[in-house]
C-alpha positions in Angstrom: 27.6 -20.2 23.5 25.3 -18.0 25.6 22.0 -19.5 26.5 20.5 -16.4 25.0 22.5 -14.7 22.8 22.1 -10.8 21.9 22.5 -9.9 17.5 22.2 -6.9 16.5 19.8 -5.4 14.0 22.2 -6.2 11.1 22.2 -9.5 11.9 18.5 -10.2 12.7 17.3 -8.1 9.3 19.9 -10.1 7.2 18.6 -13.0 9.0 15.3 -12.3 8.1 16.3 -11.9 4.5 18.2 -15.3 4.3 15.4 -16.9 5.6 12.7 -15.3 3.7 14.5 -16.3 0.3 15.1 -20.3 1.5 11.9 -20.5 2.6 10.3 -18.7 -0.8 13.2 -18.5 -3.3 12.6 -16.3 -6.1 9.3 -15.2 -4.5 10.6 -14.2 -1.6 10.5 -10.3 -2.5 7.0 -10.5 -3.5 5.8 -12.0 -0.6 7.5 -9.6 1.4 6.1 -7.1 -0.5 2.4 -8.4 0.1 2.9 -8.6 3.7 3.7 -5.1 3.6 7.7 -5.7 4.4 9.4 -3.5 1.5 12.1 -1.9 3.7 14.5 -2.9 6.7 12.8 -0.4 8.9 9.7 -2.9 8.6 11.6 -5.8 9.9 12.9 -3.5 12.9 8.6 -3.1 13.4 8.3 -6.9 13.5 11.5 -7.5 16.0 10.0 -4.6 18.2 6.4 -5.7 18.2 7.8 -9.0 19.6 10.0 -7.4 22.1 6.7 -5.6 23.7 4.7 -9.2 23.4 8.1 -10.6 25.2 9.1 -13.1 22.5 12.0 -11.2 21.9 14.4 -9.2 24.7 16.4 -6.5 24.0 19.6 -4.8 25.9 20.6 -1.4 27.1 21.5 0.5 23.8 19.1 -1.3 21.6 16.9 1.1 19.6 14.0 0.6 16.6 16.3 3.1 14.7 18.9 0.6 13.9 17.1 -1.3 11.6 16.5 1.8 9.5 18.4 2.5 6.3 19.7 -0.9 5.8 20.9 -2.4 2.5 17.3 -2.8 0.7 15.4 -6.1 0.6 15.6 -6.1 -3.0 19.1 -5.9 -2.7 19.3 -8.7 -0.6 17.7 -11.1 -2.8 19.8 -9.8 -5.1 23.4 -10.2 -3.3 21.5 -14.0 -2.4 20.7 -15.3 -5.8 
């Protein structure tokens, strides 16, 4: 496995999901919600605010865009439960 492998924004924002609702089961939307997360284009905010600060890296082709439109959260906790 690379040492530092690439996912693409599918993967990372269903990530996000998954972990949001293990970490805060059936709260997990409204925490979300009170953070100010309520769509998958948030999430593609996040990953790109951590990108800038370096936490994150990116490759040729990546783009904010692709995290927008994606099934909703609510329909992740949904498809999860």
């Amino acid at each position: 496995m690379p040492e530092n492998p690439h996912l693409i924004a599918e993967e990372l924002y269903f990530g996000f999901c998954a972990y949001a609702l293990d970490e805060y089961g059936p709260l997990a939307l409204a925490v979300m919600e009170q953070w100010g997360i309520s769509e998958s284009s948030h999430v593609g905010d996040l990953v790109y605010n951590l990108i800038e600060v370096g936490v994150f890296g990116k490759q040729e082709g990546d783009r904010r865009e692709q995290f927008d439109n994606l099934t909703s959260i609510a329909q992740c906790s949904l498809r999860n439960n």
